[in-house]
Structure formats: C-alpha cells, structure tokens
N, C-alpha and C positions, 0 to 999 in steps of 0.2 A: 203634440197630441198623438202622432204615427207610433212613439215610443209607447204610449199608456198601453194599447192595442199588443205590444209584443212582448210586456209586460206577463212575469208567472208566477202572479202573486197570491191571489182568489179570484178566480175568474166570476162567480156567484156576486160577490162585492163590488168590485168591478163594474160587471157590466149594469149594476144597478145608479153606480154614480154617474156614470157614462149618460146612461141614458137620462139623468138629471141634466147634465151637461146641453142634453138634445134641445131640451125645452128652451133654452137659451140661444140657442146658434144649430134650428132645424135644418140647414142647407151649407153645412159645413163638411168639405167633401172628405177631409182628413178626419175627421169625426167620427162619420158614417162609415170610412173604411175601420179603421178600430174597434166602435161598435158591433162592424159584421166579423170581425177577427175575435173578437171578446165572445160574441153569440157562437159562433165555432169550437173555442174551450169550455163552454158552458152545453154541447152538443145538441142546440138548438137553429136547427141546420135551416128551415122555413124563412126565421127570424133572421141570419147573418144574410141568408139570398138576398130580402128585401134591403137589409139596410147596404150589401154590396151593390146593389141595382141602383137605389136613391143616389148614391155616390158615386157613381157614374152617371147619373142623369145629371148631378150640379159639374163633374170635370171630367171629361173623359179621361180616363187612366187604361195605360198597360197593365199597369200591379195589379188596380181593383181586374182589370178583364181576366188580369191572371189566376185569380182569388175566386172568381163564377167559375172560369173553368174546372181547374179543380176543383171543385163544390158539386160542378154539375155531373164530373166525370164520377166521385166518389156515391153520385149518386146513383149511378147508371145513365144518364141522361148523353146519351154521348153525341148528339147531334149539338146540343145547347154548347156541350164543354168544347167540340170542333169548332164551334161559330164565336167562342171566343179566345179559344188559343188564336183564333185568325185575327182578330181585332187586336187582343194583345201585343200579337207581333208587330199589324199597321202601325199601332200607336207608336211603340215603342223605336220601331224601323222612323219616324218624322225626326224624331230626336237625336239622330245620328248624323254624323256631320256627312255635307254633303261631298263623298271621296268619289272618285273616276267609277264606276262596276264595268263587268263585261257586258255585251251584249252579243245578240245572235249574228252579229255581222262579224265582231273581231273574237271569238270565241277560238 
C-alpha cells in the first residue's frame, strides 16, 4: 500500500480509488499515509494534512511526522512544521538500537 502512495502514474485516478479503498479499511495507517502523499500530487494540501494527521492518530510514525512537517513548513506554518520535525526525530531516534552515547559527565 506505501508503494501505491509513491506511485506517478495519475495522481487524479489515484487518489480516487484510494479513497475507495478507505471505505473498506478507515483506520489503515499505511493507507492514510498514501492517501495524504496521493492528496499532495493532486495539490490538495487541506485534504493530505487530514488524512497525514488520521494516520498518525492509528500508528505513530516518524515518516508520517516527516510528511506534517514538511506540509506544514511549505505552508508557512512553521511552529506546527518545528513540533513535528521534533516528534519525527523521537520516534524515529526509539527505533535505533540501543548503542553507549556520550553524556555530560564523560564528554
């Protein structure tokens, strides 16, 4: 489903079967990321926020936080697009293996 989404075929086309797709599997976070990537080359920029935002409410994601930011920055929005390059990075920083870092003692 990530791949439909990166997909550059008819974006118009597209996001119209996509969102058939929705009616079947509303709370599908890979989905709703696509969806919002699909609403993006279709420059329905309203449309892609909500369905990036729904798809982070069913799985927290780095990518999707990645996808608001940028969205939000393109926007001018740039407190929204701060607050989630910061979530972005959390998330994505959980999912790295846990190695030695420095700290302010042995720096």
């Amino acid at each position: 489903m990530l791949r439909y989404g990166l997909l550059d075929v008819d974006a118009p086309r597209q996001l119209v079967y996509a969102e058939k797709w929705l009616q079947e599997r509303p709370n599908d976070p890979d989905l709703l990321l696509s969806l919002g990537r699909l609403a993006l080359r279709n420059a329905n920029w309203g449309k892609a926020q909500e369905y990036f935002e729904a798809s982070q409410r069913q799985r927290p994601s780095g990518t999707v936080c990645a996808e608001l930011a940028r969205l939000f920055a393109n926007l001018g929005e740039h407190n929204k697009s701060q607050l989630y390059y910061r979530q972005s990075v959390e998330l994505l920083d959980r999912s790295l293996p846990a190695l030695p870092q420095p700290s302010k003692d042995n720096v």
